[in-house]
C-alpha positions as CSV (number, residue, x, y, z in Angstrom):
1,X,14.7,-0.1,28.0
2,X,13.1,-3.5,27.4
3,X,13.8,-4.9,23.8
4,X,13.0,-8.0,23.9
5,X,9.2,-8.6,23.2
6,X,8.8,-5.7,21.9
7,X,7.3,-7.1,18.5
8,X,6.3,-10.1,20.0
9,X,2.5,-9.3,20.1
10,X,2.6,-8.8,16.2
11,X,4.6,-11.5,15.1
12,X,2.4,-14.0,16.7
13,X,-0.8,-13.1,15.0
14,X,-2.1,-15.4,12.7
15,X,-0.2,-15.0,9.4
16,X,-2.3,-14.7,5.8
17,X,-2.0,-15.2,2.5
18,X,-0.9,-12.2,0.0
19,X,-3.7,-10.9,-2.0
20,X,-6.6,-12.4,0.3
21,X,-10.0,-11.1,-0.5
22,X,-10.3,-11.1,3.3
23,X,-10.0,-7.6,5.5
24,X,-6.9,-7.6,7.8
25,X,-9.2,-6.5,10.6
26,X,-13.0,-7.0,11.0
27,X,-14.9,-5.1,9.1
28,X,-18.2,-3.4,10.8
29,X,-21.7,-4.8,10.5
30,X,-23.4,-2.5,7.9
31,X,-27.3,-2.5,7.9
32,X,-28.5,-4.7,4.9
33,X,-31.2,-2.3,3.8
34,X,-27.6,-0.8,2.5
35,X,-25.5,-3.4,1.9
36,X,-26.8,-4.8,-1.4
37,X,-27.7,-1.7,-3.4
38,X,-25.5,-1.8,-6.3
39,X,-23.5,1.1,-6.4
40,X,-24.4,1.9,-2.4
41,X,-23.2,-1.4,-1.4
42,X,-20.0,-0.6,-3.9
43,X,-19.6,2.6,-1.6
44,X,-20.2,0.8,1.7
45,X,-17.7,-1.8,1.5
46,X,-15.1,-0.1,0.1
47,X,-15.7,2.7,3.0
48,X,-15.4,-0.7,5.3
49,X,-12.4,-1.8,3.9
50,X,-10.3,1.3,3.7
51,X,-11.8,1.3,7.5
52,X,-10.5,-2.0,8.4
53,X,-6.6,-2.0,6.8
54,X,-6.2,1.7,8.3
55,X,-7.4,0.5,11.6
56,X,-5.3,-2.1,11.6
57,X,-2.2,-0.1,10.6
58,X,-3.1,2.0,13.8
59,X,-3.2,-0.8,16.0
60,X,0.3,-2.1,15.3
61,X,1.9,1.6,15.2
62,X,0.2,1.7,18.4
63,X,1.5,-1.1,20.1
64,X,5.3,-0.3,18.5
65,X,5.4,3.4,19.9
66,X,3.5,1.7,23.3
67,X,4.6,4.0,26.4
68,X,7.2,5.8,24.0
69,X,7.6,10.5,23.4
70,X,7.1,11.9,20.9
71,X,9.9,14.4,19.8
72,X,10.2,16.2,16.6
73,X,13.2,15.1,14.3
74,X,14.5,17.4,11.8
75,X,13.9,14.8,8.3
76,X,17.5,15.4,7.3
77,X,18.7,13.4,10.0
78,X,16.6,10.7,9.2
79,X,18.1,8.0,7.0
80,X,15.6,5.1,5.0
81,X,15.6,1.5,6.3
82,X,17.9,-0.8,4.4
83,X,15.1,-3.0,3.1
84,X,13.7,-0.8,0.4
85,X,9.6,-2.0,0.0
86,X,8.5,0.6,-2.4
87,X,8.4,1.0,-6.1
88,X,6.3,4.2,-7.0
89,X,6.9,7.4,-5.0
90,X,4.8,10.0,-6.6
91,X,1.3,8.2,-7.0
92,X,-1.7,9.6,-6.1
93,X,-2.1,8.3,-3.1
94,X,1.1,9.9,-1.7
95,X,-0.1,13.6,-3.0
96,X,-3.2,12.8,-1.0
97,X,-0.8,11.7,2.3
98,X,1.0,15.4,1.2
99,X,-2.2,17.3,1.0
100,X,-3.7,16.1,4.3
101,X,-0.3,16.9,6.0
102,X,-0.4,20.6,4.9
103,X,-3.7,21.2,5.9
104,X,-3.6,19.4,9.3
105,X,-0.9,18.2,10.5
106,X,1.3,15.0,10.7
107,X,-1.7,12.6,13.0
108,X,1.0,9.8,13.7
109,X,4.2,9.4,14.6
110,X,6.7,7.4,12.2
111,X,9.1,4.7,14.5
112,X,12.7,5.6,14.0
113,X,15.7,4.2,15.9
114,X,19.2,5.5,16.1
115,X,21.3,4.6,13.1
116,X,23.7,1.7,14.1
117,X,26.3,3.2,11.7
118,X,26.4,6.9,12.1
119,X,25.8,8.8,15.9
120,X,23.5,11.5,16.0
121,X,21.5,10.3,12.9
122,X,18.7,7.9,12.6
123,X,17.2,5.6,10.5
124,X,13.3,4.8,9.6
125,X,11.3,1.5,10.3
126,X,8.2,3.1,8.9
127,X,6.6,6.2,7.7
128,X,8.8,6.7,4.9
129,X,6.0,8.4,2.9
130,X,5.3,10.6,6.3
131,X,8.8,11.4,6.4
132,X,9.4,12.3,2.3
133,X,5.8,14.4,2.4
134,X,7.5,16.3,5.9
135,X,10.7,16.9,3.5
136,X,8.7,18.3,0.9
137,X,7.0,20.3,3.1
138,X,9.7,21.8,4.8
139,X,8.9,20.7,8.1
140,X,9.6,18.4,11.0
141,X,8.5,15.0,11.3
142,X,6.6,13.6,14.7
143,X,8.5,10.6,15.5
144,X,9.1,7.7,18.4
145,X,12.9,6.8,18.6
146,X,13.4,2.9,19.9
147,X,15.8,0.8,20.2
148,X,16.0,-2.2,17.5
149,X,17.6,-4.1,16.3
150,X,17.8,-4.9,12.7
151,X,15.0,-7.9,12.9
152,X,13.2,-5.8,14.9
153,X,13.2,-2.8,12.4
154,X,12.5,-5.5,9.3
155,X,9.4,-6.7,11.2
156,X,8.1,-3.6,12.1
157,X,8.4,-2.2,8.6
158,X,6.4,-5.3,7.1
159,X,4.1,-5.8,9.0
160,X,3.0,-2.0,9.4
161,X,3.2,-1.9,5.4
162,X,1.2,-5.6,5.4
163,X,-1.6,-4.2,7.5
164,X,-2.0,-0.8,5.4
165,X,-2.5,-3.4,2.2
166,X,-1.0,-0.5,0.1
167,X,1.9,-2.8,-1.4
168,X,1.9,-4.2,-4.6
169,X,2.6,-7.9,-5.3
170,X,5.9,-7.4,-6.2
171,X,6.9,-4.6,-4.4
172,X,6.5,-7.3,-1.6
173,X,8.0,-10.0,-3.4
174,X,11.1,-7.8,-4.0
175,X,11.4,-7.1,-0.3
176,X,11.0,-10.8,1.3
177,X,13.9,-11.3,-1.4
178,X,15.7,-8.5,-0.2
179,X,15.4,-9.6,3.0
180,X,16.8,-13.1,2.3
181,X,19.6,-12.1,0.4
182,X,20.2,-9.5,3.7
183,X,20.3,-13.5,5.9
184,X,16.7,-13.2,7.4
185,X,15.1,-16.6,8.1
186,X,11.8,-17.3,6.1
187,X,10.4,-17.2,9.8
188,X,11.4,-14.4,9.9
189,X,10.0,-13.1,6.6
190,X,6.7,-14.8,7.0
191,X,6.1,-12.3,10.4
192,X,7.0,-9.3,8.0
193,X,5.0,-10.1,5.8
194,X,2.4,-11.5,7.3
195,X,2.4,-14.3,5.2
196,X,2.9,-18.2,5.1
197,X,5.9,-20.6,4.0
198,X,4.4,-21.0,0.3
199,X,3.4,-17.7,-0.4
200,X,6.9,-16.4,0.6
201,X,8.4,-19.6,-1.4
202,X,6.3,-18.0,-4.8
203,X,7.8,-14.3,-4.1
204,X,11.2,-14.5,-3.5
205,X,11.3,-17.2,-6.9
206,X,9.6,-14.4,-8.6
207,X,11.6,-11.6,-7.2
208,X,14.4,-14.0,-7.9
209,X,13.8,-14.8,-11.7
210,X,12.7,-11.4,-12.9
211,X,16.0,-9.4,-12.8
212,X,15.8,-6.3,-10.6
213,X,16.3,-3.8,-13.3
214,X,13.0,-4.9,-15.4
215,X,11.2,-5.1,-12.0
216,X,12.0,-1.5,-11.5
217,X,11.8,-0.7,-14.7
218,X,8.4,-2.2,-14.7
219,X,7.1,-0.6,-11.3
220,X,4.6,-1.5,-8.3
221,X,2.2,-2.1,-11.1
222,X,-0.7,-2.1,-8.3
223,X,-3.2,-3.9,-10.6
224,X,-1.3,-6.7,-11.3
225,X,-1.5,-9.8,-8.9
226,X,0.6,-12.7,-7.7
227,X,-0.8,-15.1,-10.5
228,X,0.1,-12.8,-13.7
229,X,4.3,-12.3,-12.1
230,X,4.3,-15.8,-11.2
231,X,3.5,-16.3,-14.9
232,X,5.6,-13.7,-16.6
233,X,8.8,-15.1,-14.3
234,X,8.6,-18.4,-15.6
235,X,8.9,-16.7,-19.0
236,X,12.2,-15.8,-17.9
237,X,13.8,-19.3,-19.0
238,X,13.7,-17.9,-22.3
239,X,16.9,-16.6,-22.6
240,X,16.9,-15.2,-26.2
241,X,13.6,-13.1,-25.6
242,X,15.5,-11.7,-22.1
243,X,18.3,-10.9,-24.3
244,X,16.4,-8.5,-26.0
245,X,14.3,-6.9,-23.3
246,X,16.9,-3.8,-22.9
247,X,15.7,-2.0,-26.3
248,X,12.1,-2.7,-24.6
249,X,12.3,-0.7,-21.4
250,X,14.4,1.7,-22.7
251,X,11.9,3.1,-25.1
252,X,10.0,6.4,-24.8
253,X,6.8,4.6,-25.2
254,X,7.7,2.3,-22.6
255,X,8.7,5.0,-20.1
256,X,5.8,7.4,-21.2
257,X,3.2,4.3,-20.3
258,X,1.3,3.3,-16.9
259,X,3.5,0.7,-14.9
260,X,0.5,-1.9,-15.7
261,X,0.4,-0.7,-19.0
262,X,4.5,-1.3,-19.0
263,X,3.7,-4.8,-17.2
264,X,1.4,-5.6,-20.2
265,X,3.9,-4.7,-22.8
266,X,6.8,-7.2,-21.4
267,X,4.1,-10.0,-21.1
268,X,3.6,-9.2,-24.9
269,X,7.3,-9.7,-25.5
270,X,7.0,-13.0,-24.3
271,X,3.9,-13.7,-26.3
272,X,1.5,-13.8,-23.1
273,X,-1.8,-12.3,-23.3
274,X,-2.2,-9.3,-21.6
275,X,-3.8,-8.5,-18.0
276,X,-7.2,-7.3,-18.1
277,X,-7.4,-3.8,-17.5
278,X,-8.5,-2.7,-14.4
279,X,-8.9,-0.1,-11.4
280,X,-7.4,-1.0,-8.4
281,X,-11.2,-2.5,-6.3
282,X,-13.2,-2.1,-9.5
283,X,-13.8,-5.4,-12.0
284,X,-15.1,-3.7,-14.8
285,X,-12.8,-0.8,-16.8
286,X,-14.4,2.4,-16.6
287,X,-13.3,5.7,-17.0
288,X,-10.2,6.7,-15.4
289,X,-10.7,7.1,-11.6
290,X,-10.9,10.5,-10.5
291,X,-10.8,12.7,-7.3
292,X,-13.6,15.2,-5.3
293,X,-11.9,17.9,-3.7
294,X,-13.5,20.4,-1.1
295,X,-13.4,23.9,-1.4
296,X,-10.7,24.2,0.1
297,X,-8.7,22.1,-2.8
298,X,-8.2,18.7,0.1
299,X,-8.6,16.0,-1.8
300,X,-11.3,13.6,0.1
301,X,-12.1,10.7,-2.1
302,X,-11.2,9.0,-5.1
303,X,-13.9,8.4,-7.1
304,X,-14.0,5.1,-9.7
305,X,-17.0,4.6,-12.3
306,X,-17.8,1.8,-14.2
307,X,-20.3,0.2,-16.1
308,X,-21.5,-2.0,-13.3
309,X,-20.6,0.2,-10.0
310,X,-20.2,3.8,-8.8
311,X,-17.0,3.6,-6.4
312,X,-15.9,6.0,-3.7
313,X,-13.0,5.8,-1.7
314,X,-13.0,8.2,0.7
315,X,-9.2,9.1,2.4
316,X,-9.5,8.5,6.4
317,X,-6.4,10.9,6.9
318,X,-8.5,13.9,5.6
319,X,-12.0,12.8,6.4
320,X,-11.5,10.1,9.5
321,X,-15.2,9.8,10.2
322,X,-16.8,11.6,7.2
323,X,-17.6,7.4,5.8
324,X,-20.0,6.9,9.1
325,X,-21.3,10.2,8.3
326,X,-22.6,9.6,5.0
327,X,-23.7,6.0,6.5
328,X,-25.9,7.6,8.9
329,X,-27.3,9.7,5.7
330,X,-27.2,7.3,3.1
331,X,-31.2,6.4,3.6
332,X,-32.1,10.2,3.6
333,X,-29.8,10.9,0.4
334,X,-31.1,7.7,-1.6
335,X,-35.0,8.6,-0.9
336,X,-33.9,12.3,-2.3
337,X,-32.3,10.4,-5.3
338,X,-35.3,8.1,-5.6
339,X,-38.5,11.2,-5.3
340,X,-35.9,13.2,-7.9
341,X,-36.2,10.2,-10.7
342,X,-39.6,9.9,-9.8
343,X,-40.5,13.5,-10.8
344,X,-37.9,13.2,-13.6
């Protein structure tokens, strides 16, 4: 088997910075008759954006598993990379991932190669969350078994998790560092990553500053960008208010808070403002997001409302075209809206 190249076509690909407002893949061309209508055009490009990052998560699973079977593996077999990238495992989006599992099936293989240090087991280079919903479900996992080595396996794992988008800041910032303590090259880390020299320069000095216990302690913290850690790292230097950070996190009302919220409340120990609260692709704080479920109890889209837009993010591994579907509607449905106000 050839091993060579065999992540050369992704690691070449033009590398961006973390947190960019831009799409990882183009979005498509949506009529403007819809694009600007407040809380339509709110639907619309978050329907296009969802779109783009899980296209371009396909693409690269695609070229990975290229040519390769697909076996079933029973998940006990199955170890987890060596460079840990998550933070949270029970959010919401991973009881979605669980859901669409049970009701349909497992639609993509996860990449697994044999484990270097124990025969007859393997280990994962991504589709950890495929693999922990299969556990819980008491099945086996679809999966493509490949040779790599363990630059191979890093790259594979970043840069499937950089195209999904569904990272935190410093969820990535605590792998590149992980990475580098591991040996990697920054090269090497900017092609996991997807990401340039400075950008990988400001996480791994942030994962570096912030011990890793508060970081955990802290979580993925999803609403919280690059700018507001780089911040509450440099408050680090402060040695006396580190000192007393353990009677902090170890608090019920710490642990009984949202990781933002828990982000928030170590900023305040430092005497920095707080973050602005937020929903994750809403500006404005609304009421807390919610979820529409069919009849069935499938959860098929989040649902975030605020004072200034009407959000929904619909879950392309339940409903994988239900978005163009209500695009193709969306005129019909909006001059039903319109005649009912009228003869309100």
């Amino acid at each position: 088997m050839a091993r060579k190249n065999i992540l050369a076509s992704i690691t070449e690909e033009k590398l961006t910075a973390v947190n960019s407002d831009s799409p990882s893949a183009p979005a498509r061309t949506i009529p403007a008759a819809f694009a600007s209508r407040g809380a339509f055009g709110a639907v619309t490009r978050t329907i296009d954006d969802l779109a783009a990052k899980a296209e371009a998560a396909r693409d690269i699973e695609a070229r990975l598993t290229a040519g390769e079977s697909v076996i079933d593996l029973d998940p006990d077999k199955i170890d987890a990379s060596f460079a840990a990238d998550r933070l949270s495992q029970d959010d919401e989006d991973f009881q979605s991932l669980v859901e669409a599992i049970k009701t349909r099936g497992q639609d993509s293989p996860i990449l697994v190669r044999p484990n270097p240090q124990t025969q007859g087991r393997y280990q994962v280079a991504f589709g950890h969350r495929r693999l922990r919903a299969a556990k819980m479900l008491g099945r086996q996992v679809r999966a493509v078994v490949k040779l790599l080595t363990d630059r191979d396996l890093v790259l594979a794992q970043g840069q499937e998790n950089s195209a999904r988008a569904n990272l935190s800041f410093i969820e990535r910032a605590l792998f590149a560092r992980r990475l580098e303590d591991g040996g990697y090259d920054r090269e090497t880390i900017m092609s996991a990553l997807s990401v340039d020299k400075t950008v990988v320069s400001k996480m791994v000095s942030v994962a570096s500053r912030i011990p890793v216990k508060i970081i955990e302690a802290i979580g993925s913290a999803a609403a919280t960008g690059r700018d507001r850690w780089v911040e509450l790292s440099a408050a680090f230097q402060n040695e006396a208010k580190v000192g007393k950070l353990d009677a902090l996190i170890a608090s019920r009302a710490f642990a009984e808070a949202t990781s933002d919220e828990r982000f928030n409340r170590v900023l305040a120990h430092f005497g920095l403002p707080e973050s602005p609260k937020k929903s994750r692709g809403a500006k404005d704080e609304g009421a807390p997001a919610r979820f529409w479920a069919a009849t069935n109890g499938t959860r098929v889209a989040r649902v975030t409302s605020t004072d200034k837009a009407f959000v929904l993010a619909i879950d392309k591994r339940v409903a994988p075209e239900f978005g163009d579907y209500l695009l193709a509607r969306m005129e019909r449905l909006y001059e039903d809206y319109a005649s009912q106000r009228k003869g309100d």
